[in-house]
Biopython code that builds the backbone (N, CA, C, O; Angstrom):
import numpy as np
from Bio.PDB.StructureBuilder import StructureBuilder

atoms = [
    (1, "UNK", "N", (-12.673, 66.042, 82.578)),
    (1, "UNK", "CA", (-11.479, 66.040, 83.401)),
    (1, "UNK", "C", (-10.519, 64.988, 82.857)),
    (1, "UNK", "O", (-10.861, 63.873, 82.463)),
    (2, "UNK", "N", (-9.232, 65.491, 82.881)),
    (2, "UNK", "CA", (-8.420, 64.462, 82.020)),
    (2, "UNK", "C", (-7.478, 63.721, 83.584)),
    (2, "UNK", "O", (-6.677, 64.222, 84.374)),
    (3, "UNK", "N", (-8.211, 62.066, 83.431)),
    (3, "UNK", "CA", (-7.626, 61.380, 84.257)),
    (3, "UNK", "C", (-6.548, 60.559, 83.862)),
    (3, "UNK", "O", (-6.491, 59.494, 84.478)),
    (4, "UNK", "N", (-5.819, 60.718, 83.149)),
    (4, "UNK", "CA", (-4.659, 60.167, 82.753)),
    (4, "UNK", "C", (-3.671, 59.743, 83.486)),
    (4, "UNK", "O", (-3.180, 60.553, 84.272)),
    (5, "UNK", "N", (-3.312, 58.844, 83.445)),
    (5, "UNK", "CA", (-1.831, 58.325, 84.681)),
    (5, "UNK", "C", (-1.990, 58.012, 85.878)),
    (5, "UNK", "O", (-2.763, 58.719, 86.524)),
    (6, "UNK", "N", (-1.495, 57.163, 86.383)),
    (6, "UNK", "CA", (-1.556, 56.913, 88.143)),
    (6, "UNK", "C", (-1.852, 58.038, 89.125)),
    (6, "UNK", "O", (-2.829, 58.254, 89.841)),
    (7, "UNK", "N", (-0.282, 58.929, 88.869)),
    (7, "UNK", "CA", (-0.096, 60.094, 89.930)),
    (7, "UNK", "C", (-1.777, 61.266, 89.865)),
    (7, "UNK", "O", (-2.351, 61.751, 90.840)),
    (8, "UNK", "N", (-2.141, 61.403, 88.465)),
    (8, "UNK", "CA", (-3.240, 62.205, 88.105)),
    (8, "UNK", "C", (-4.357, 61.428, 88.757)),
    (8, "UNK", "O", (-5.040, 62.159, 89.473)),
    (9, "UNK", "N", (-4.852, 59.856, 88.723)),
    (9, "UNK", "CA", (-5.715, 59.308, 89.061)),
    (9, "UNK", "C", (-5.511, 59.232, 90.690)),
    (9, "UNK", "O", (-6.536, 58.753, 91.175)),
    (10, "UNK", "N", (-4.687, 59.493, 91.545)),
    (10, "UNK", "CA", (-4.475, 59.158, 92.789)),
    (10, "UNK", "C", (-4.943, 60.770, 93.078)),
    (10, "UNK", "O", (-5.935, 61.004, 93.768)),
    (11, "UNK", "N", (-4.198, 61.757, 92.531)),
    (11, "UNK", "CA", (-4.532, 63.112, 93.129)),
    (11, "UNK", "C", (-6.234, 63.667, 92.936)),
    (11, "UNK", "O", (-6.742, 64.716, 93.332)),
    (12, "UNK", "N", (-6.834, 62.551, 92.193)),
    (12, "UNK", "CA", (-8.170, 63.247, 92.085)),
    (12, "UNK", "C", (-8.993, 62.180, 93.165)),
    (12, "UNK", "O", (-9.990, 62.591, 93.758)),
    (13, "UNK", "N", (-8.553, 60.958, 93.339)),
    (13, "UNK", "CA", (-9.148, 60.605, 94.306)),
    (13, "UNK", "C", (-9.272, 60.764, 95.747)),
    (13, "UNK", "O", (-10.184, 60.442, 96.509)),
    (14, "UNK", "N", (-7.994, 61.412, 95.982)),
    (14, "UNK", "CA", (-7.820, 62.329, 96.919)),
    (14, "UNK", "C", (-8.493, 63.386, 97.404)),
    (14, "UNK", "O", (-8.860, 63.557, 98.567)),
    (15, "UNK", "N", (-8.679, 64.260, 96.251)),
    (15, "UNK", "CA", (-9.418, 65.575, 96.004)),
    (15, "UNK", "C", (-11.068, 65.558, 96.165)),
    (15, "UNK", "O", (-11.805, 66.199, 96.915)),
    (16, "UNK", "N", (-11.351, 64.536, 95.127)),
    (16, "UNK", "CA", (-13.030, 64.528, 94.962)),
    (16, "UNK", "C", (-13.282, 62.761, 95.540)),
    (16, "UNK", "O", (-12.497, 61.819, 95.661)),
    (17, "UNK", "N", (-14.594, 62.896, 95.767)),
    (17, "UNK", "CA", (-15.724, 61.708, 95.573)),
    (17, "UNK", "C", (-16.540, 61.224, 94.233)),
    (17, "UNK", "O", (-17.554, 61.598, 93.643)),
    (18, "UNK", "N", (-15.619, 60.258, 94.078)),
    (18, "UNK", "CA", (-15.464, 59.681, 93.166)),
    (18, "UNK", "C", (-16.931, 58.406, 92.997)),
    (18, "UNK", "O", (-17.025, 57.314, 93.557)),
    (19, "UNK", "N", (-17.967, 59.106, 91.972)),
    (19, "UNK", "CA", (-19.037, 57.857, 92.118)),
    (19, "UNK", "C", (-18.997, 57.560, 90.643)),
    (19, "UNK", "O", (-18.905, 58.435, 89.782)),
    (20, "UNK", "N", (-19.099, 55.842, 90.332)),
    (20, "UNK", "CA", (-19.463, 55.880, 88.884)),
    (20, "UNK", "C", (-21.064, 56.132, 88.436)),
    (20, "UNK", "O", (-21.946, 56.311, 89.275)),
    (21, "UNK", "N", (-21.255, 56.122, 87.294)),
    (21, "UNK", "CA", (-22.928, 56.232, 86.849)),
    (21, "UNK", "C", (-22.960, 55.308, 85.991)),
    (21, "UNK", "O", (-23.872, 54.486, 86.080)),
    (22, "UNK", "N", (-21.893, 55.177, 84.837)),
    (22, "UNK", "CA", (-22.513, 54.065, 83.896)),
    (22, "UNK", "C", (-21.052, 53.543, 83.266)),
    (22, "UNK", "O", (-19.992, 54.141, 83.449)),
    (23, "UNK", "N", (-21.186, 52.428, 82.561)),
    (23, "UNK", "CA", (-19.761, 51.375, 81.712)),
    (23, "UNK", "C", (-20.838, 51.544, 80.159)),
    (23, "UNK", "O", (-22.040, 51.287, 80.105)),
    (24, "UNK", "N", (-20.132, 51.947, 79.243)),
    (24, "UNK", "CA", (-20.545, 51.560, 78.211)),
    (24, "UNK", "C", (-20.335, 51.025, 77.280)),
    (24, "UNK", "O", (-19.199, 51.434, 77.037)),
    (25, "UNK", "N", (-20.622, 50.273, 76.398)),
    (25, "UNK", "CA", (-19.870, 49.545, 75.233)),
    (25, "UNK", "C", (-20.499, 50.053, 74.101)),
    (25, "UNK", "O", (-21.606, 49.652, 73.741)),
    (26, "UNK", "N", (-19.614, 51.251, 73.285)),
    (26, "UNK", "CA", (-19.841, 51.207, 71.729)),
    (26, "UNK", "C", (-20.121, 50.387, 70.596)),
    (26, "UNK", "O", (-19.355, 49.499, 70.222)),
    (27, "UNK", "N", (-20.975, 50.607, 70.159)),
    (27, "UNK", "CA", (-21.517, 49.629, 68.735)),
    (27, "UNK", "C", (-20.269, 49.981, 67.728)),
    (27, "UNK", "O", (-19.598, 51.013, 67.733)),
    (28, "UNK", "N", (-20.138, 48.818, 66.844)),
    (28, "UNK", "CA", (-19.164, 48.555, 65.925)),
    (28, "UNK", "C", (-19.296, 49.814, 65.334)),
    (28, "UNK", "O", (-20.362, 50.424, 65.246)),
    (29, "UNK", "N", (-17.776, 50.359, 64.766)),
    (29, "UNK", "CA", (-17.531, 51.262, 64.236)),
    (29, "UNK", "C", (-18.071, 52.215, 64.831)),
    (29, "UNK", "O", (-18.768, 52.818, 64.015)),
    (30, "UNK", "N", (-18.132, 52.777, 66.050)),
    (30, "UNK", "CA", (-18.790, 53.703, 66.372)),
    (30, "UNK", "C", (-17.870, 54.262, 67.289)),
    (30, "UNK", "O", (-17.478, 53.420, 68.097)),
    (31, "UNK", "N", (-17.243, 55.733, 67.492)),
    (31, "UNK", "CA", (-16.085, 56.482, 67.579)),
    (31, "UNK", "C", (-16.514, 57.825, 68.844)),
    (31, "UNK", "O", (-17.276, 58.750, 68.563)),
    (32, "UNK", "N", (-15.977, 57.695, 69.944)),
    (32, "UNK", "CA", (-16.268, 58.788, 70.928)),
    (32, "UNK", "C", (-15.352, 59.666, 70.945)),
    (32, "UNK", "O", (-14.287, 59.052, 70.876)),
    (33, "UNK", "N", (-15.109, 61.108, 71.016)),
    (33, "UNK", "CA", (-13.564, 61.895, 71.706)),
    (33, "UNK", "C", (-13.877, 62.184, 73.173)),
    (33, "UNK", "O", (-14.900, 62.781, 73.510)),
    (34, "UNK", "N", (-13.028, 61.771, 73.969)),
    (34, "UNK", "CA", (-12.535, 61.407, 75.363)),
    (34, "UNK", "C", (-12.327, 63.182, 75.832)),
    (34, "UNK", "O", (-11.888, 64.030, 75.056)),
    (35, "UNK", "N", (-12.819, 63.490, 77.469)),
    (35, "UNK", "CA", (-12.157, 64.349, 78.008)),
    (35, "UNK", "C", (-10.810, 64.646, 77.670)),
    (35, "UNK", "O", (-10.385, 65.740, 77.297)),
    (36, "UNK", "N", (-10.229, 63.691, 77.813)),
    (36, "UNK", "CA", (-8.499, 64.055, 77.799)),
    (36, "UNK", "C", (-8.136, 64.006, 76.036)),
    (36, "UNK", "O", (-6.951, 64.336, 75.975)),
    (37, "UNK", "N", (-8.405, 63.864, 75.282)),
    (37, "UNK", "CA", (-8.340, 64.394, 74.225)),
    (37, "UNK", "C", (-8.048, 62.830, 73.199)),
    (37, "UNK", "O", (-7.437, 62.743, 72.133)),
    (38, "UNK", "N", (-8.598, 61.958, 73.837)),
    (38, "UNK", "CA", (-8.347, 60.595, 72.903)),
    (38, "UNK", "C", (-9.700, 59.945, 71.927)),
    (38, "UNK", "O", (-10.921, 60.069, 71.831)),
    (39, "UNK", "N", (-8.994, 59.474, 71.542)),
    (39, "UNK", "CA", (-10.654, 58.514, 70.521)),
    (39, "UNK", "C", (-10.891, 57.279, 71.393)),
    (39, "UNK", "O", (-9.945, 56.674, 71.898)),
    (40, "UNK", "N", (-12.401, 56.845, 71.594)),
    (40, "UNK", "CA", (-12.681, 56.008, 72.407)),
    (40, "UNK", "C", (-12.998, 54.876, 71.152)),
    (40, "UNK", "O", (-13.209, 55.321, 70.024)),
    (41, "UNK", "N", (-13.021, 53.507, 71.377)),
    (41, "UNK", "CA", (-13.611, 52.595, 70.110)),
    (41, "UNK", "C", (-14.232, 51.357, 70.207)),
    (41, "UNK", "O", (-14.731, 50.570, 69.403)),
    (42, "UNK", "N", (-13.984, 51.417, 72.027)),
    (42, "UNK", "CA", (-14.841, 49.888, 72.551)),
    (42, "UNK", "C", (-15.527, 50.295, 74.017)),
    (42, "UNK", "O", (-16.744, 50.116, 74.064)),
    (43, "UNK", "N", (-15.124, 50.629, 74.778)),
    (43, "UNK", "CA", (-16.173, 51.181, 76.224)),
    (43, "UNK", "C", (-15.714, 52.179, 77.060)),
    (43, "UNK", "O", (-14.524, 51.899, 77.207)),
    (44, "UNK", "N", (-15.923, 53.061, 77.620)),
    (44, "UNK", "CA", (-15.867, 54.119, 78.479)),
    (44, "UNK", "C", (-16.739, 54.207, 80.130)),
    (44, "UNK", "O", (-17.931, 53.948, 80.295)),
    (45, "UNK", "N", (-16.150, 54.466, 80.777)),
    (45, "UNK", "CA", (-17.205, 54.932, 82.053)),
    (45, "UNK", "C", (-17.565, 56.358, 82.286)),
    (45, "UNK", "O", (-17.112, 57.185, 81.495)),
    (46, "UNK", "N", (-18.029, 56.600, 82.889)),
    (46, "UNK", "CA", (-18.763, 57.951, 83.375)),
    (46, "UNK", "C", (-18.963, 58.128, 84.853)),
    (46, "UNK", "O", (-19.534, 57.223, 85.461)),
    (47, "UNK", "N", (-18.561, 59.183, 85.487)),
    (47, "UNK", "CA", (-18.342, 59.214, 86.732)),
    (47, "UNK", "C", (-18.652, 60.524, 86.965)),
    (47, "UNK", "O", (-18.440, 61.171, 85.940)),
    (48, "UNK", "N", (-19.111, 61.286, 87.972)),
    (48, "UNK", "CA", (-19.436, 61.885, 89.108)),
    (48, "UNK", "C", (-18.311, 62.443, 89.924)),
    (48, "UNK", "O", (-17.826, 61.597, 90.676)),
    (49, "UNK", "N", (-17.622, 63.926, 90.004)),
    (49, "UNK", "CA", (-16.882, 63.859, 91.307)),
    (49, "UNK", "C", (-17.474, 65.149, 91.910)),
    (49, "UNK", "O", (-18.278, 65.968, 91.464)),
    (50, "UNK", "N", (-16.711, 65.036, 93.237)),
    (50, "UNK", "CA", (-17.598, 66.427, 93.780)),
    (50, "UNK", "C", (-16.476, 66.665, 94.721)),
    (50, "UNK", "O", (-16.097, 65.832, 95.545)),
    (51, "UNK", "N", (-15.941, 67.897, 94.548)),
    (51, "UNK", "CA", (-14.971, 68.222, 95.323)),
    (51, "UNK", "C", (-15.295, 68.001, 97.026)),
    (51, "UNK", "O", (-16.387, 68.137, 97.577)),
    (52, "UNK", "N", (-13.865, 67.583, 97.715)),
    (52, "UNK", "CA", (-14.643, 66.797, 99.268)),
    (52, "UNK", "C", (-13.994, 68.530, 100.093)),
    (52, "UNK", "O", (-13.763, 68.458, 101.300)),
    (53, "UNK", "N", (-13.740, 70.012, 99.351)),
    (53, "UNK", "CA", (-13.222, 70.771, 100.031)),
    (53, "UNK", "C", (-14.586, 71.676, 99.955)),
    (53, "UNK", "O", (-15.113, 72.153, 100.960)),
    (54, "UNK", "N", (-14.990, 71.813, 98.876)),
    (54, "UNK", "CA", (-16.028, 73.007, 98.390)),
    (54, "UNK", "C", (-17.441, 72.526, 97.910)),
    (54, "UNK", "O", (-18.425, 73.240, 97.716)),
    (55, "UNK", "N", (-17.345, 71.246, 97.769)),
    (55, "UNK", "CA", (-18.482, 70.482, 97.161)),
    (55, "UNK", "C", (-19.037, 70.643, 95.600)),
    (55, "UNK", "O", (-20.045, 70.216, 95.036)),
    (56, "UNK", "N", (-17.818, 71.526, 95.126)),
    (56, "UNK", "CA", (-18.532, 71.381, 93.575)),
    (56, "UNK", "C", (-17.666, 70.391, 92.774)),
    (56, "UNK", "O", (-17.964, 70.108, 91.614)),
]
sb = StructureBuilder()
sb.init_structure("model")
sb.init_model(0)
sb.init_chain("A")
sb.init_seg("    ")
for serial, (resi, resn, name, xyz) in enumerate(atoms, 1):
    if name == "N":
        sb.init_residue(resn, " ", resi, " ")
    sb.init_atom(name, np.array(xyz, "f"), 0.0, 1.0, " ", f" {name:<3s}", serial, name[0])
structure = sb.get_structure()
């Protein structure tokens, strides 16, 4: 899910239940591609949502 921007990050917290699972920190030189379509190069989180209308 691409959480990009305030207005995008407010409308999903709205929407879903929002839990984290984990913070991670990449080992040197070591390169992730992001939901939203970016390169990751130092830490990322991981999260959980579950729609609060339909539950998926």
């Amino acid at each position: 899910m691409n959480c990009r921007g305030n207005e995008t990050r407010k409308r999903i917290i709205t929407e879903y239940i929002v839990e984290p699972k984990a913070h991670l920190k990449l080992l040197a030189n070591q390169r992730k591609n992001s939901d939203a379509k970016a390169i990751i190069e130092d830490e990322y989180y991981i999260f959980t949502a579950v729609g609060k209308r339909d539950g998926k």
